[in-house]
C-alpha positions in Angstrom: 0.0 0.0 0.0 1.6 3.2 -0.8 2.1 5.8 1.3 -0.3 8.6 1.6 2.1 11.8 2.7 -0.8 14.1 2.8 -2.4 11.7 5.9 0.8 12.6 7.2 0.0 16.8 6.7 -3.5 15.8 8.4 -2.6 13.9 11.5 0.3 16.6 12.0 -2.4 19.7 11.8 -4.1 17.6 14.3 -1.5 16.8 16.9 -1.1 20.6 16.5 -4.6 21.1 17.5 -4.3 18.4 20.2 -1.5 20.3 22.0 -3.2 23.8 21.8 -6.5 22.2 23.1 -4.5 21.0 26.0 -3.2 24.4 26.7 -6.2 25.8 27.6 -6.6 24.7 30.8 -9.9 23.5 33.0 -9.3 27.0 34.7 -8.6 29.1 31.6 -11.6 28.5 30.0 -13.8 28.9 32.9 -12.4 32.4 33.4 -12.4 33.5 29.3 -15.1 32.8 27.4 -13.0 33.3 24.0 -10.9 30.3 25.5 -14.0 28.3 26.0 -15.7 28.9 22.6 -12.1 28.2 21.1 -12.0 25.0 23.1 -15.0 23.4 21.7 -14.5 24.6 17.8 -10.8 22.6 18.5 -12.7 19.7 20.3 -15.9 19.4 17.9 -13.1 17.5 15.3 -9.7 17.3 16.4 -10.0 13.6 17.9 -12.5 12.9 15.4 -9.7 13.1 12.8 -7.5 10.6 14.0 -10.0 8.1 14.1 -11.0 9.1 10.4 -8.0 8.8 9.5 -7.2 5.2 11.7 -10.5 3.7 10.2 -9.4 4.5 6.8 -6.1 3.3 6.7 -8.0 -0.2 7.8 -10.4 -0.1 5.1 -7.7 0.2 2.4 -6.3 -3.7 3.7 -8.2 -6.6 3.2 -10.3 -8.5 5.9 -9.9 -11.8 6.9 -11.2 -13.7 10.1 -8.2 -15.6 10.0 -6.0 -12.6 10.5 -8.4 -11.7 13.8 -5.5 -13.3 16.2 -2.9 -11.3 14.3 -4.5 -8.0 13.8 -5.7 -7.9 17.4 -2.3 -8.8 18.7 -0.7 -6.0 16.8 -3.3 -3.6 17.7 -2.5 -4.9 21.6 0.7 -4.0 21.0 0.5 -0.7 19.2 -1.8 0.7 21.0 -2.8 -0.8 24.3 0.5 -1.6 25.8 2.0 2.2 25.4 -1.3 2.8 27.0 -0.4 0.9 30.2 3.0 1.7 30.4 2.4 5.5 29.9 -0.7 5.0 32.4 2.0 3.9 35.1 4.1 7.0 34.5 1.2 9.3 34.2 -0.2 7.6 37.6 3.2 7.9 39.6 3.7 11.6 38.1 0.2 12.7 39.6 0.9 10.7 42.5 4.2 12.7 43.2 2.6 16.3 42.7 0.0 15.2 44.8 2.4 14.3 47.8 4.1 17.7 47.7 1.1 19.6 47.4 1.8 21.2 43.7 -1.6 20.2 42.4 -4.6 18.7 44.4 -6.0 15.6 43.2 -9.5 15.0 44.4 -9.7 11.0 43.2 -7.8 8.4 45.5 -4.0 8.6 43.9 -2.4 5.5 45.8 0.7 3.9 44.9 -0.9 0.5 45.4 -0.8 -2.3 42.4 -4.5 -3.2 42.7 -5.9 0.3 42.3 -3.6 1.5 39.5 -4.6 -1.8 37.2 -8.4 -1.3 38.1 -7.9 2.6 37.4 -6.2 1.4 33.7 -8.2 -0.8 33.1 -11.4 1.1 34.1 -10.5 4.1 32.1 -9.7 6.2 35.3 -9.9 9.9 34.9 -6.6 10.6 35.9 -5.0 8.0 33.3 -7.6 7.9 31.2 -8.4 11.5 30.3 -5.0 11.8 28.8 -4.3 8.8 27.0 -8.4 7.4 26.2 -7.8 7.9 22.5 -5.2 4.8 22.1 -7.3 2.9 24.8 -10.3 3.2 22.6 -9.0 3.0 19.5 -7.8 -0.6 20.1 -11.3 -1.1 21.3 -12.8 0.4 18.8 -10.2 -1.1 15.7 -10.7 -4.8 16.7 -14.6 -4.6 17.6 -14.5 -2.9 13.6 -12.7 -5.6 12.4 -14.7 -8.7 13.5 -17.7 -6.8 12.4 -16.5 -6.2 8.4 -15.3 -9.4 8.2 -19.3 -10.4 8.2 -20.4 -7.7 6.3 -19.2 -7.2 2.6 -21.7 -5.7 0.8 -21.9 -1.9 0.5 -25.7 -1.9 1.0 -24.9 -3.6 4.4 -21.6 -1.2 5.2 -24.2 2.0 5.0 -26.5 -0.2 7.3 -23.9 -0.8 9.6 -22.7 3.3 9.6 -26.5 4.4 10.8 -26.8 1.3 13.4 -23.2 2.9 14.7 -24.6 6.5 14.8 -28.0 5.5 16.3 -25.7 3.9 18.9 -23.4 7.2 19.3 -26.9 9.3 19.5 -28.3 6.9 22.1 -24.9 7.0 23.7 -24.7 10.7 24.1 -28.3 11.2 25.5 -28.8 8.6 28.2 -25.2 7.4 29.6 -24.2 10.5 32.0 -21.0 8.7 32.9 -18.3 6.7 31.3 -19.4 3.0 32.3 -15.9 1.7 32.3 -15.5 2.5 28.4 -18.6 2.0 26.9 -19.6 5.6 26.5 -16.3 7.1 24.9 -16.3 3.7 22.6 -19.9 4.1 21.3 -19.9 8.1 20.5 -16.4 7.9 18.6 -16.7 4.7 17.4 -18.8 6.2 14.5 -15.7 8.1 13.3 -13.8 5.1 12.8 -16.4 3.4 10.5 -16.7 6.4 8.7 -12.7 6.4 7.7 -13.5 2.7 7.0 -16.6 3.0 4.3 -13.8 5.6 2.7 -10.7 3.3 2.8 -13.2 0.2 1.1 -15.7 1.8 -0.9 -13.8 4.9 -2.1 -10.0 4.3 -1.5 -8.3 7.1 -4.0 -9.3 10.3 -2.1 -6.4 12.2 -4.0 -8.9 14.0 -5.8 -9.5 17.8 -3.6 -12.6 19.9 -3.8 -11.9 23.1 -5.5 -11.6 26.2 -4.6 -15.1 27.4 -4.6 -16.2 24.0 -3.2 -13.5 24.7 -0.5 -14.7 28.4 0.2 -18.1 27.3 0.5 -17.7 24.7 2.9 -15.7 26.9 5.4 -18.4 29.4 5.1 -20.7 26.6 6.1 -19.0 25.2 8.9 -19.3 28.0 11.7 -23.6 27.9 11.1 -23.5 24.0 12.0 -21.1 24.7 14.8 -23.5 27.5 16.3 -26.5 25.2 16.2 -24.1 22.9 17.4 -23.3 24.9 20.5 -27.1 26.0 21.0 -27.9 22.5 20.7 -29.7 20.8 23.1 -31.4 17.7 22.0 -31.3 14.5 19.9 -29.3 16.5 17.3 -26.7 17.8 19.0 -24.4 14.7 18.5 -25.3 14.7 14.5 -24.4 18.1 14.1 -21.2 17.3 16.2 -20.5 14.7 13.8 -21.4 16.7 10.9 -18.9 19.3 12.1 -16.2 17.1 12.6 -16.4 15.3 9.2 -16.8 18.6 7.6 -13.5 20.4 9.5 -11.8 16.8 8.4 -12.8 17.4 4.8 -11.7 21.1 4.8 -8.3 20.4 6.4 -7.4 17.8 3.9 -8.0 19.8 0.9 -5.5 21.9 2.1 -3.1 19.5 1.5 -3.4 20.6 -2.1 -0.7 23.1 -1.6 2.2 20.5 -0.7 5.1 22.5 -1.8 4.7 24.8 0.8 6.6 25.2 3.9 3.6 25.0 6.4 2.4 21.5 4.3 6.4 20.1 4.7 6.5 21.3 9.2 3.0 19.7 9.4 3.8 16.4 7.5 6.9 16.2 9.9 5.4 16.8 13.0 2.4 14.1 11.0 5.1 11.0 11.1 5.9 11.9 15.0 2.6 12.0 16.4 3.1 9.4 19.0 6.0 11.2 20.3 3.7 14.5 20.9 0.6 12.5 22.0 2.4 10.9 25.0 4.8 13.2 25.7 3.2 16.6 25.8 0.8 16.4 28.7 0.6 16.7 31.2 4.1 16.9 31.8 4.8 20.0 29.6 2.0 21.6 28.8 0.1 21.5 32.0 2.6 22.4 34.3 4.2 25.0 32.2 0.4 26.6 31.7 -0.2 26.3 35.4 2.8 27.4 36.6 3.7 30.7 34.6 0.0 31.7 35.4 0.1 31.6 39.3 3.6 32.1 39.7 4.6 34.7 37.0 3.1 38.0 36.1 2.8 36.9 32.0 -0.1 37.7 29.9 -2.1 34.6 29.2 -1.7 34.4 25.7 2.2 34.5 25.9 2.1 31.6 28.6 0.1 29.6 26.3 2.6 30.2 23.6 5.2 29.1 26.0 3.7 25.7 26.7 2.2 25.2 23.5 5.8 25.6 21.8 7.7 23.2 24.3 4.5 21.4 23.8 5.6 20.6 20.4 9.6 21.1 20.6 10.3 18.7 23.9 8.4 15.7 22.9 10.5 16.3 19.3 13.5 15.8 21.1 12.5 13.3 23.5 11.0 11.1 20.7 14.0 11.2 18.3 16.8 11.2 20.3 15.6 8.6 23.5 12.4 7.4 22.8 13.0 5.6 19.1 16.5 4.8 19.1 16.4 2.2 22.7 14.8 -0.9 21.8 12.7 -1.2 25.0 11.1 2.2 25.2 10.7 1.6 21.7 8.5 -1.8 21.9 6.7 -0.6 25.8 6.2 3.2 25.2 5.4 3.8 21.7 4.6 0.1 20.6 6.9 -0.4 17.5 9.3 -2.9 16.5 12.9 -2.0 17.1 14.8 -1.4 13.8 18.5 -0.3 14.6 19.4 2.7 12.9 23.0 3.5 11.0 
C-alpha cells in the first residue's frame, strides 16, 4: 500500500490542534469565554480526525477472520500496551505532585498495584483522560474488524454506519458517565467506521474539492457549529458529527498546496505523532500553563505560547533522540518494533 504523505499533513495539523487544546486549561476556559468557545471549535473534530483517519487506513487492507488473532495482537501492542505503560508513569507523576502539594487531586491517587490496574483498566480519569484515544482506538479497531469481516456488501456497510450512529446518538443522551468504556467507545466509534466506508468503498481520495467548493464549505462550517453549541437535543451529537467530518474534509484539501513550507512542518510533526501525543501532557503543557500563570506576572496568551511551543519542541526531542532509538522504550512506550538505525 503506498504511502499517503498528505495523511501525514492531516494527523500533523491535528497533533497541532491536540497540543493547543491541552493548553487551555480546565481553569482558563472557565475564566475566558474566547478560550471556551475556542476549546469546543478545537474539540468538535480534532480527535475525530485521527479516528477518520485510523478507520481509513484499515479499510484500504483486506479482511480476513483468520488474520483476527494477528490483527488484534498487533493492535495490543501498538496501542494498548504504550497505554499501560504511559498510564504507570502518568499515575506515579500525579501521585508525586499530589504528595508535595503542587496540584490537588480530588480521586484516590495511591501507589498501590491493585488500584492502579483497576484505574487502567477502568479508564480512570486521571489515566484515562490523557491517553483514552489509544485505549479506545484498540477497542474500537478490533470490535471494527470482527464486524466487516461479516459484512461485505456496500448496501450492508451503510446499514452498519446508521446502526453505529444511532448507537453514538443513544450514547450521548442517556449514559451520564463513562461506564468503564462504553460511552467514549460508542460516541467515537462512529468516526472510525466512517474512515473505514472511505478506505473500502472509495480508496483514492487524491482527488480535492476546489476552490469554490473549499470556500463554501468553510463558510458553512461556523452555522452547524452555532446550532451545534445552541444545541440541546437528539441532534446535538449529529451536528457534532457533521462538524467534525466537515473540518476533516476542509483540512485535507488543504493539503493541495504541498510544496509549501507549512504542508512540509505539518507532514513532519504528521510521522511523530506518537511522540507528541504521550509526551506533551501533562508533563509540559500543564505544568508550564499552570505554573507561569500563578507564579509569574505573563499575559495569558504568551504563557500559552510558551507551553504550547515546548509542547511541540520537547516531545521532538524526547522522541527522536531517547524514545525511538532504545529498543525497549521503543517496543513498551510507543509500541513499534525495534529497527536499529545506522
Amino acid at each position: 500500500m503506498q504511502h499517503n504523505e498528505d495523511l501525514d499533513f492531516l494527523k500533523g495539523i491535528g497533533i497541532v490542534l491536540v497540543v493547543l487544546g491541552h493548553c487551555f486549561t480546565t481553569a482558563l476556559e472557565t475564566k475566558y469565554y474566547s478560550i471556551r468557545i475556542l476549546k469546543d471549535f478545537i474539540y468538535t473534530f480534532h480527535m475525530p480526525l485521527f479516528f477518520i483517519v485510523s478507520g481509513y487506513l484499515q479499510g484500504l487492507r483486506p479482511y480476513s477472520i483468520n488474520k483476527l488473532k494477528n490483527f488484534s495482537t498487533h493492535q495490543i501492542r501498538k496501542l494498548f500496551l504504550p497505554y499501560i505503560a504511559w498510564s504507570i508513569v502518568l499515575y506515579i507523576f500525579y501521585y508525586f505532585l499530589n504528595s508535595i502539594n503542587i496540584i490537588t487531586i480530588q480521586e484516590n491517587i495511591r501507589l498501590n498495584p491493585i488500584y492502579l490496574i483497576y484505574d487502567i483498566l477502568a479508564y480512570n480519569i486521571r489515566t484515562g483522560n490523557v491517553l483514552w484515544f489509544v485505549y479506545i482506538l484498540c477497542i474500537i479497531s478490533i470490535v471494527s474488524y470482527i464486524f466487516h469481516n461479516l459484512i461485505t456488501k456496500k448496501g450492508f456497510n451503510i446499514a452498519f454506519l446508521v446502526a453505529v450512529l444511532f448507537l453514538g446518538v443513544i450514547a450521548n443522551i442517556y449514559l451520564r458517565d463513562e461506564l468503564f468504556v462504553l460511552k467514549r467507545f460508542l460516541v467515537m466509534w462512529i468516526y472510525y467506521e466512517v474512515g473505514v466506508y472511505i478506505g473500502i468503498f472509495i480508496k483514492d481520495i487524491n482527488i480535492k474539492a476546489n476552490t469554490t467548493v473549499n470556500i463554501i464549505l468553510m463558510a458553512l462550517y461556523p452555522f452547524i457549529f452555532i446550532f451545534y453549541l445552541k444545541s440541546n437535543s437528539i441532534f446535538t451529537y449529529g451536528l457534532k458529527v457533521i462538524c467534525a467530518l466537515l473540518a476533516v474534509f476542509i483540512l485535507y484539501n488543504l493539503s493541495k498546496y504541498n510544496n509549501c513550507r507549512t504542508y512540509r512542518i505539518f507532514n513532519y510533526l504528521g510521522k511523530r505523532t506518537s511522540y507528541i501525543y504521550y509526551l506533551h501532557n501533562p508533563y509540559i503543557v500543564l505544568v508550564t500553563v499552570t505554573g507561569l500563570n500563578q507564579f509569574t506576572k505573563l499575559n495569558i496568551a504568551a504563557a500559552i505560547a510558551i507551553a504550547f511551543i515546548l509542547g511541540i519542541i520537547i516531545p521532538l526531542i524526547i522522541g527522536n533522540l531517547i524514545l525511538s532509538r532504545i529498543k525497549m522504550t521503543k517496543f513498551i512506550l510507543l509500541g513499534e518494533r525495534y529497527e536499529k538505525q545506522y
